[in-house]
C-alpha positions as CSV (number, residue, x, y, z in Angstrom):
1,X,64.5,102.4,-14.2
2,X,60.7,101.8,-14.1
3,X,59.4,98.6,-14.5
4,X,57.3,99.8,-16.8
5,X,59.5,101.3,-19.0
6,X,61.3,97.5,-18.7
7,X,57.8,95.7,-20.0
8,X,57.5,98.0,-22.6
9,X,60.9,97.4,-24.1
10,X,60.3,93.5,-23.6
11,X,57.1,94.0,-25.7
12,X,59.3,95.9,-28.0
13,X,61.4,93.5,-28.5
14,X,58.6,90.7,-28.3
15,X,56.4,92.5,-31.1
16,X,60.0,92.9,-33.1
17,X,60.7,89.2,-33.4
18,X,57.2,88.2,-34.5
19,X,57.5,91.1,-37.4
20,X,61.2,89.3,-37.6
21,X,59.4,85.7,-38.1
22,X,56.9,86.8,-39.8
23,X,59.3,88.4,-42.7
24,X,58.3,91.8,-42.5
25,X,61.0,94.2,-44.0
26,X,63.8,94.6,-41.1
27,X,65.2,97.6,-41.6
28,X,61.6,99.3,-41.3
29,X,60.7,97.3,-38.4
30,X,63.5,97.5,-36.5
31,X,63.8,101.2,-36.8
32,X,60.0,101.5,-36.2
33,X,60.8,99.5,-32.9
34,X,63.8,102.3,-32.5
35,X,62.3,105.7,-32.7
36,X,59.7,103.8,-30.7
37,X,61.8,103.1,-27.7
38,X,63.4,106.1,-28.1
39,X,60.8,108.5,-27.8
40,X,59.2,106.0,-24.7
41,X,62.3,106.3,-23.0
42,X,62.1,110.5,-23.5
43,X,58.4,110.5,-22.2
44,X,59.1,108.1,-19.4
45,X,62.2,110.1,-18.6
46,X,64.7,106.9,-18.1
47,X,67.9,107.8,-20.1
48,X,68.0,111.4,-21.5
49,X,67.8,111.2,-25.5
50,X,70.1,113.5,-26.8
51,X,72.7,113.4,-29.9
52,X,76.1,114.8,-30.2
53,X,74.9,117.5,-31.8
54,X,71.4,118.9,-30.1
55,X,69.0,120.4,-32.3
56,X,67.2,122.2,-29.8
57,X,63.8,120.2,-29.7
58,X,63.1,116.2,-29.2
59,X,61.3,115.8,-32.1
60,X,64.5,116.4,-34.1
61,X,66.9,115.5,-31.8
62,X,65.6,111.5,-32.1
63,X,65.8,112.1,-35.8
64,X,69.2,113.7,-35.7
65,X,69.8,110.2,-33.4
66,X,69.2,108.6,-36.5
67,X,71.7,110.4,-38.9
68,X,74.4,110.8,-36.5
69,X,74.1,106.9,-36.5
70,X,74.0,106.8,-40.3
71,X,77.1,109.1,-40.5
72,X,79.3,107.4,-37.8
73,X,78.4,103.5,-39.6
74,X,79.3,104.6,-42.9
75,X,82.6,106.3,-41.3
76,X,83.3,103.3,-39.5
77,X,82.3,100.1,-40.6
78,X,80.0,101.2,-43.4
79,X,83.0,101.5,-46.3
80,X,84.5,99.3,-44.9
81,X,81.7,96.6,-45.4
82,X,81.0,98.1,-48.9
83,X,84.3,97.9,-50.0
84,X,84.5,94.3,-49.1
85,X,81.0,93.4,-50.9
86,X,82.2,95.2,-54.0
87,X,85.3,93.5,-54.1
88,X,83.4,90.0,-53.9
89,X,81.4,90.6,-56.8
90,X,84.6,92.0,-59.0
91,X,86.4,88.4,-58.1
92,X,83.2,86.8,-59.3
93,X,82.9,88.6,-62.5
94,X,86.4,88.4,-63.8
95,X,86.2,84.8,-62.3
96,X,89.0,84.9,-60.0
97,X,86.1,83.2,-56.9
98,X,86.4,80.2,-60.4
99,X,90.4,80.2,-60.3
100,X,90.4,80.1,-56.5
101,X,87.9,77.1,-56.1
102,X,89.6,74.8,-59.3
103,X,93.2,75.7,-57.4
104,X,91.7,75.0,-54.3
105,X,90.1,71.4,-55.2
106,X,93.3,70.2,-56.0
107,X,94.9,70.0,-52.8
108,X,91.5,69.6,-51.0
109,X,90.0,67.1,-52.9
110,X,90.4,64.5,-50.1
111,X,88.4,66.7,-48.0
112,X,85.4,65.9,-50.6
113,X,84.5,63.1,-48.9
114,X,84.5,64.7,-45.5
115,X,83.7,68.1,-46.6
116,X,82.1,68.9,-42.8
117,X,85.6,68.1,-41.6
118,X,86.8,71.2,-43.6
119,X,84.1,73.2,-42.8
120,X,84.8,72.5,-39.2
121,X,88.5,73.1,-39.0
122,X,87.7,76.5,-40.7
123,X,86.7,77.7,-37.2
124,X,90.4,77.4,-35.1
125,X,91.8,79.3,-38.3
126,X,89.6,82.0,-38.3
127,X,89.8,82.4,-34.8
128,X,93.3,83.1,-35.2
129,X,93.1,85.4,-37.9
130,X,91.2,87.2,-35.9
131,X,93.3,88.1,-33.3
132,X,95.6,89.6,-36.5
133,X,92.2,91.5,-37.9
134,X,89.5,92.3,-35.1
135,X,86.5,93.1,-37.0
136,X,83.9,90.6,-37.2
137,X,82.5,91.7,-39.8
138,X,85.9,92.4,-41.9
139,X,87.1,89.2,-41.3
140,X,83.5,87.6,-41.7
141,X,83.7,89.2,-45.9
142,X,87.0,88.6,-46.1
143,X,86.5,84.9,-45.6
144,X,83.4,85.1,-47.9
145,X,85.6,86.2,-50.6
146,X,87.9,83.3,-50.1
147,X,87.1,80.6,-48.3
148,X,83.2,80.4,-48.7
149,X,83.5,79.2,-52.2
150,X,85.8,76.6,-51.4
151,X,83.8,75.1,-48.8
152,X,80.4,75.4,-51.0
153,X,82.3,73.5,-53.7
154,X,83.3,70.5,-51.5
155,X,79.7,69.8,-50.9
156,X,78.4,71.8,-47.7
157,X,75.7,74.1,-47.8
158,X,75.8,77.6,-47.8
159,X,74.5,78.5,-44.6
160,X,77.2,75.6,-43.0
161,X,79.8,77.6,-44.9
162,X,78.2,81.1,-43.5
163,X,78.2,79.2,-39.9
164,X,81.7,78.4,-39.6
165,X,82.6,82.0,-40.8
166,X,80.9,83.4,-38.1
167,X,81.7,81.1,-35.6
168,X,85.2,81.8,-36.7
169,X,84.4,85.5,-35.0
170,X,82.9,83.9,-31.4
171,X,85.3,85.2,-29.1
172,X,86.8,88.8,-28.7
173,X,89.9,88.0,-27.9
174,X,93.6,88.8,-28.2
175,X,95.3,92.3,-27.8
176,X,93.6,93.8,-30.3
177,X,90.0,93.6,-29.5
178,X,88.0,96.9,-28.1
179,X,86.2,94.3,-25.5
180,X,89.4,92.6,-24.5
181,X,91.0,96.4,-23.8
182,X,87.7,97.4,-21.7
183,X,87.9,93.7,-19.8
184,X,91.7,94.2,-19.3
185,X,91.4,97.7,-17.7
186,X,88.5,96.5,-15.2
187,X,91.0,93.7,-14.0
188,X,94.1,95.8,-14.0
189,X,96.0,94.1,-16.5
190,X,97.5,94.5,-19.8
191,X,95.7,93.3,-23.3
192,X,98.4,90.9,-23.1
193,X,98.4,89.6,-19.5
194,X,94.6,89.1,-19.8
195,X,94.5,87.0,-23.1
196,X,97.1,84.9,-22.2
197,X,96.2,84.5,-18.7
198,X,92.5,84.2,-18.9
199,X,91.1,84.5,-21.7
200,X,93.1,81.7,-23.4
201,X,93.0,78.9,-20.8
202,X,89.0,79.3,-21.4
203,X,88.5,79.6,-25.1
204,X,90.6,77.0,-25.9
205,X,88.5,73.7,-24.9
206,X,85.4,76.4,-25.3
207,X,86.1,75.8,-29.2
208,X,87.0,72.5,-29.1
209,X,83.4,71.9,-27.9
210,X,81.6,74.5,-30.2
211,X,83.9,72.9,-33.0
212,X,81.9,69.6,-32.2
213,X,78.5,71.2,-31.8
214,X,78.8,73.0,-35.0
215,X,80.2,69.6,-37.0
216,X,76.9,67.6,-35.7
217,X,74.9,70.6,-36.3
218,X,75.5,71.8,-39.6
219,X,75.5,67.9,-40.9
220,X,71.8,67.8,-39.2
221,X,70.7,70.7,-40.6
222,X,72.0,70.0,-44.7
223,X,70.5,66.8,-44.4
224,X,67.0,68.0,-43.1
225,X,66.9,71.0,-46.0
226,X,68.4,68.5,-48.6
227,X,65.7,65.9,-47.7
228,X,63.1,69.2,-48.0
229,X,64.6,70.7,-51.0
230,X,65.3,67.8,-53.3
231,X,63.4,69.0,-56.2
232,X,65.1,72.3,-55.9
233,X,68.8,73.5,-57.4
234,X,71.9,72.3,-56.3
235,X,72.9,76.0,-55.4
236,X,69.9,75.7,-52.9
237,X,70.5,72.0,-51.4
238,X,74.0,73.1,-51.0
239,X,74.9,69.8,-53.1
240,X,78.2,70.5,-54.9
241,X,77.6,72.4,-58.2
242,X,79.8,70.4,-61.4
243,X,79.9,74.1,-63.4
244,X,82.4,75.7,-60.1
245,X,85.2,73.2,-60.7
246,X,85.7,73.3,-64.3
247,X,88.8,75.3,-65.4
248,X,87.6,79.0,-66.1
249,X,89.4,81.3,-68.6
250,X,91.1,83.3,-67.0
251,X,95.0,82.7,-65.8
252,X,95.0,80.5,-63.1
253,X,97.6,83.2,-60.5
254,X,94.1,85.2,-60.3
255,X,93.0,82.7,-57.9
256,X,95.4,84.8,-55.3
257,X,93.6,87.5,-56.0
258,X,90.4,86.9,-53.5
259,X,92.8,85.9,-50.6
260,X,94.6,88.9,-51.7
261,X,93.4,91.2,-49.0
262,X,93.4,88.9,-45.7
263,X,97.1,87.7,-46.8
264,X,98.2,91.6,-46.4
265,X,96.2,92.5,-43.4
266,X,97.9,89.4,-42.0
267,X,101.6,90.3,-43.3
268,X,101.2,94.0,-42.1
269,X,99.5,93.0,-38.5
270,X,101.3,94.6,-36.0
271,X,100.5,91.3,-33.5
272,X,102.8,90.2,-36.5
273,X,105.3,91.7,-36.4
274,X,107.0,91.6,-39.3
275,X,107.7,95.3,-40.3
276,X,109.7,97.9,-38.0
277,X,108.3,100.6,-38.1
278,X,104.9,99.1,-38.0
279,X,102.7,99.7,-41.1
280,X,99.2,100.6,-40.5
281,X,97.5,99.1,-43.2
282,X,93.8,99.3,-42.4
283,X,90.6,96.7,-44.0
284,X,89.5,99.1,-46.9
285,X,92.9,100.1,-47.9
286,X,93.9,97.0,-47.8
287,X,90.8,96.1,-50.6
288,X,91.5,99.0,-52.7
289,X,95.1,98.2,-52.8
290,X,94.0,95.0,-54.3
291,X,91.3,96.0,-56.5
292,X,93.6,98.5,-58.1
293,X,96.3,96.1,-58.2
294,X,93.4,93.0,-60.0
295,X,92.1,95.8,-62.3
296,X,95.9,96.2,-63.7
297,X,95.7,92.4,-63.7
298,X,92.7,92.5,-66.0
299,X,94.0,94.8,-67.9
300,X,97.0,92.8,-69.1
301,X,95.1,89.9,-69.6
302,X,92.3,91.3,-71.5
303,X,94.2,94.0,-73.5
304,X,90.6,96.2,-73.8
305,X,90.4,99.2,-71.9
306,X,86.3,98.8,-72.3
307,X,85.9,95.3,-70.6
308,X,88.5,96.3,-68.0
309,X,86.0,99.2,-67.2
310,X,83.2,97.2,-67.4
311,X,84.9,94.9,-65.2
312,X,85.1,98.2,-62.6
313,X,81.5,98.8,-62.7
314,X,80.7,95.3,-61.3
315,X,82.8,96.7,-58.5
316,X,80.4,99.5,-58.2
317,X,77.3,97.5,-58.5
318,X,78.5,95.1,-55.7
319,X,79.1,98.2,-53.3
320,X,75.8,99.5,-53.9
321,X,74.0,96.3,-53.2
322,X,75.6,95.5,-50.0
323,X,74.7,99.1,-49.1
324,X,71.2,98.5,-50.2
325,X,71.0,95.2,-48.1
326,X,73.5,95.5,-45.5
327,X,74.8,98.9,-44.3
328,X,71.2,100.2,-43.9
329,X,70.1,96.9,-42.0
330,X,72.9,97.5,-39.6
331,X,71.9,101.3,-39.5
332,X,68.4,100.2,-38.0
333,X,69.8,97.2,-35.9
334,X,72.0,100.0,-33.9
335,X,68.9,102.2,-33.8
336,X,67.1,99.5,-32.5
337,X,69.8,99.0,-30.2
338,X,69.8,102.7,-28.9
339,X,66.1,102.1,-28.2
340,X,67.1,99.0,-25.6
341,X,69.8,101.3,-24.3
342,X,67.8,104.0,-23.4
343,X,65.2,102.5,-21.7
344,X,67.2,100.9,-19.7
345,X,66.9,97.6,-20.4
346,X,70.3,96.2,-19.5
347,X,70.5,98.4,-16.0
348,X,66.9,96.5,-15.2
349,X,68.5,93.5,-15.6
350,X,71.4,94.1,-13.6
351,X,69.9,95.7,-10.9
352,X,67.1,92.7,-10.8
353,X,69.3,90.1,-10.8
354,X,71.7,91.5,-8.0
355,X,68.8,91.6,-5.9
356,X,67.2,88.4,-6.0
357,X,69.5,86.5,-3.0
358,X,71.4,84.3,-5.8
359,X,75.0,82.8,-4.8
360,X,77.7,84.7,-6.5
361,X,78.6,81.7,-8.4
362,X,75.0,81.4,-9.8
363,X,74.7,85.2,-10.4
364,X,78.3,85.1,-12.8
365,X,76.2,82.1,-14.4
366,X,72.7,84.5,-14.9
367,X,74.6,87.3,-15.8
368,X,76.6,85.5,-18.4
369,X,73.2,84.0,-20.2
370,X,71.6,87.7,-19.9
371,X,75.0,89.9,-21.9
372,X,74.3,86.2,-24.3
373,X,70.7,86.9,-24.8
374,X,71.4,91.0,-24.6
375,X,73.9,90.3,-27.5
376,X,71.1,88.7,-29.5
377,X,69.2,91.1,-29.3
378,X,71.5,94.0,-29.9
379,X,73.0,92.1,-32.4
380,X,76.6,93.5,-31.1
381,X,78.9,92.2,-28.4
382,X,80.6,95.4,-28.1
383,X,77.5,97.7,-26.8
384,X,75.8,94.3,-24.5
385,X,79.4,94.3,-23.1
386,X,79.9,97.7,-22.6
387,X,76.5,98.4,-21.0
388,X,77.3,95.7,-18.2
389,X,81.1,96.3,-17.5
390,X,81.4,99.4,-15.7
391,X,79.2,97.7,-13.2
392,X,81.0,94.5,-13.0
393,X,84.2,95.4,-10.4
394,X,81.7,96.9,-7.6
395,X,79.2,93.6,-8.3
396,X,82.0,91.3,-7.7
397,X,83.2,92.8,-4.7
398,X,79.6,93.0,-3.4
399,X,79.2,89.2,-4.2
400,X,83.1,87.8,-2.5
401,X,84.2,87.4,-6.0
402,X,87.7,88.5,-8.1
403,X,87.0,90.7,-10.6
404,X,88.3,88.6,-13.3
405,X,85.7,85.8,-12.3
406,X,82.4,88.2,-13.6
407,X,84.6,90.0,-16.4
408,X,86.2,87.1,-18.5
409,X,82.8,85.3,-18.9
410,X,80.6,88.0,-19.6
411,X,83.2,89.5,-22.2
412,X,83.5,86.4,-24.0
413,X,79.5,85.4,-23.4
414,X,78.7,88.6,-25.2
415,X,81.0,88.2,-28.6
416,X,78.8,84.5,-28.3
417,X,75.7,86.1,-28.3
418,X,76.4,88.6,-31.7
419,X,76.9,85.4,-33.5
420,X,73.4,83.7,-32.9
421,X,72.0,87.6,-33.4
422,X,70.3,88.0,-37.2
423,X,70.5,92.0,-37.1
424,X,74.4,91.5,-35.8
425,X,76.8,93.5,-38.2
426,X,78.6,90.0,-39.0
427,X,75.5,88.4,-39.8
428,X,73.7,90.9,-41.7
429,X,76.8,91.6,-44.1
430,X,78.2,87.5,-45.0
431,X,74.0,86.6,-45.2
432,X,73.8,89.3,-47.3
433,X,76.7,88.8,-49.6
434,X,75.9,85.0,-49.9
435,X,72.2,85.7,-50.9
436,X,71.0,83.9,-48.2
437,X,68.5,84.9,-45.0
438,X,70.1,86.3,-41.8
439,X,67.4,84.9,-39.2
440,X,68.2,81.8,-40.5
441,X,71.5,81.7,-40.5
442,X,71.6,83.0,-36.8
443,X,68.8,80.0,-36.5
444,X,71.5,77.9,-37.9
445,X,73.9,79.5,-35.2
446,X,71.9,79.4,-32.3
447,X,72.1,75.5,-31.1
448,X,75.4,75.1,-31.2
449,X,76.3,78.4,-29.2
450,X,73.3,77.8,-26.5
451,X,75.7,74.7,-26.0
452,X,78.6,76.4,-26.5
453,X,77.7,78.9,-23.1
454,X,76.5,76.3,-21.5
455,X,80.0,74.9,-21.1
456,X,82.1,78.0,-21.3
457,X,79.8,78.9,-17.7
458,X,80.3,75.7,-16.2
459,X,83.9,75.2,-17.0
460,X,84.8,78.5,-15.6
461,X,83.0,77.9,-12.1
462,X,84.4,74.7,-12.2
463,X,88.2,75.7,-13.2
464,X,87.9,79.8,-11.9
């Protein structure tokens, strides 16, 4: 790769965060930046830009770049996200989010008085639901829909209930996840045989430390905005709003309904278990099994075939906002992301940094903080990761290292990075749901995790 084709994409992405600070709309500006790169990198001649499907001429082919990325998110994780926002807003208009929280404060109410304490030990259980449902950004709605509410209702704010979610997504890890399978086949193990064997012996006191981090943190943070926004609405302060724990009317069994979903990706997990042969229940069959099921639940209760439609249409509504806010947002982020790709911006770095006569020790610590910062910037730990890891075997053979001492931190360092990212899929769609900004929440984010990779590289080239 050039180096010039390396400075522009660092004034890309330079010019990008300014228009990101600065509020400009996102999706425009980061698919400005995008086709942008994209047609540098053609000129300069760095990566060849080309889509599945040709068209025959540049000029189209970047724009058929653009659909074909349009088309394979709405295919993928598109619905998927969709489905998960319109489901949110049907629990909140037939009040089942009102059930859940006035269930909920029963049992937690002793956490009211140490409502960070429950915001905090959010993180270890999401973190083992998502070995059982590797999505980031499934999981990520799916604990919008039922835990957010309860942790906004015992006092936190909601960007320190949004922080915990994500964080509750840091690592890729268990049998399940795409980086894990990549990271197992450069070492030559099994999914199995890697997570338990490396990947767990590292995450564990990794989260105990970004459990910390993000308990001091968020408390920092709520009481600097409270202290700013004092004239401003509860729902804003994140102080704890009197009108969500007051008894709704509706039956109080609808409060299963928003956990409805995670409880039967969890039952029919094959890392479960539980079923022989295994059922393959996927994210948005899983939410359309229960919106069908809620809307017969509404149905009974109401006895009006009108209002149970009406109740539907919220459904609707919800799917199309998170479209309008979300899906098209990640569109451009991967766009964006394409643009970094093919100008070569992660081989520059790799090459650079294997030149520059660094110890291998200290290059597995540079190369760690640069999949981190790539992560950021790509807003997904999948494509930093999968950029650097075909390169990884032969650079820890050049350097006198196992394999497993470049792969594990890297892998992990780049599911880090997608968290503190505010164009990462996870980011973009529980900000978005929540109403509330996605650079600052992965502002929020960032602290915590800078510390957080701090001590996942020095405990590994201490322990390795």
């Amino acid at each position: 790769m050039s180096e010039s084709a390396f400075i522009f994409s660092l004034f890309m992405v330079g010019v990008t965060a300014i228009g990101l600070y600065r509020k400009f709309n996102p999706q425009g500006l980061l698919m400005l930046s995008g086709l942008l790169m994209l047609t540098a990198a053609f000129f300069m001649q760095v990566h060849p830009v080309t889509p599945d499907k040709p068209t025959g001429t540049v000029t189209f082919d970047i724009i058929r770049m653009v659909e074909e990325t349009f088309l394979s998110n709405l295919a993928r994780a598109g619905l998927m996200i969709m489905t998960i926002g319109g489901y949110v807003a049907f629990m909140n208009h037939i009040k089942a989010t009102n059930a859940l929280v006035y269930i909920s404060m029963k049992p937690l109410g002793l956490f009211r008085n140490y409502p960070y304490l429950a915001a905090t030990i959010v993180i270890p259980i999401g973190q083992l639901l998502f070995i059982t449902t590797p999505s980031a950004a499934g999981l990520g709605l799916l604990l919008v829909a039922s835990v957010y509410p309860v942790l906004v209702s015992l006092g936190v704010s909601r960007f320190t209930a949004l922080s915990v979610i994500a964080a509750a997504t840091l690592f890729d890890q268990g049998p399940g996840s795409a980086n894990t399978a990549m990271a197992a086949g450069l070492i030559g193990q099994s999914n199995v045989e890697y997570f338990i064997v490396h990947q767990l012996p590292l995450v564990i006191p990794t989260s105990l430390v970004i459990m910390i981090l993000f308990y001091f943190s968020n408390r920092y943070f709520d009481k600097r905005d409270r202290k700013k926004r004092q004239e401003l609405s509860s729902q804003s302060s994140g102080d704890l709003a009197e009108s969500s724990v007051e008894k709704p009317d509706v039956p109080l069994f609808f409060a299963l309904l928003p956990i409805l979903p995670l409880a039967l990706l969890i039952v029919f997990s094959p890392f479960v278990g539980l079923f022989q042969p295994v059922v393959a229940l996927g994210t948005t069959t899983a939410m359309l099994f229960s919106l069908f099921l809620s809307l017969t639940f509404v149905l009974l209760h109401t006895r009006n075939l009108r209002t149970t439609f009406d109740a539907f249409g919220s459904f609707w509504k919800g799917m199309g906002n998170v479209f309008t806010s979300v899906v098209t947002l990640i569109v451009a982020s991967e766009v964006f992301s394409k643009g970094l790709i093919h100008l070569g911006f992660i081989d520059f770095l790799v090459s650079y940094s294997s030149h520059i006569g660094l110890s291998g020790l200290t290059i597995a610590a540079v190369f760690a903080l640069i999949i981190f910062g790539a992560a950021m910037l790509m807003g997904s730990g999948n494509a930093a990761f999968f950029s650097f890891g075909p390169l990884l075997p032969g650079i820890a053979t050049q350097l006198g290292l196992p394999v497993f001492a470049l792969v594990l931190p890297l892998q992990l360092a780049a599911s880090m990075g997608r968290a503190a990212s505010p164009i990462a899929g996870i980011i973009v769609a529980i900000a978005g749901v929540a109403g509330v900004s996605p650079v600052e929440l992965a502002r929020r984010n960032t602290f915590p995790l800078v510390g957080g990779i701090i001590f996942l590289i020095l405990y590994h080239l201490i322990t390795f």
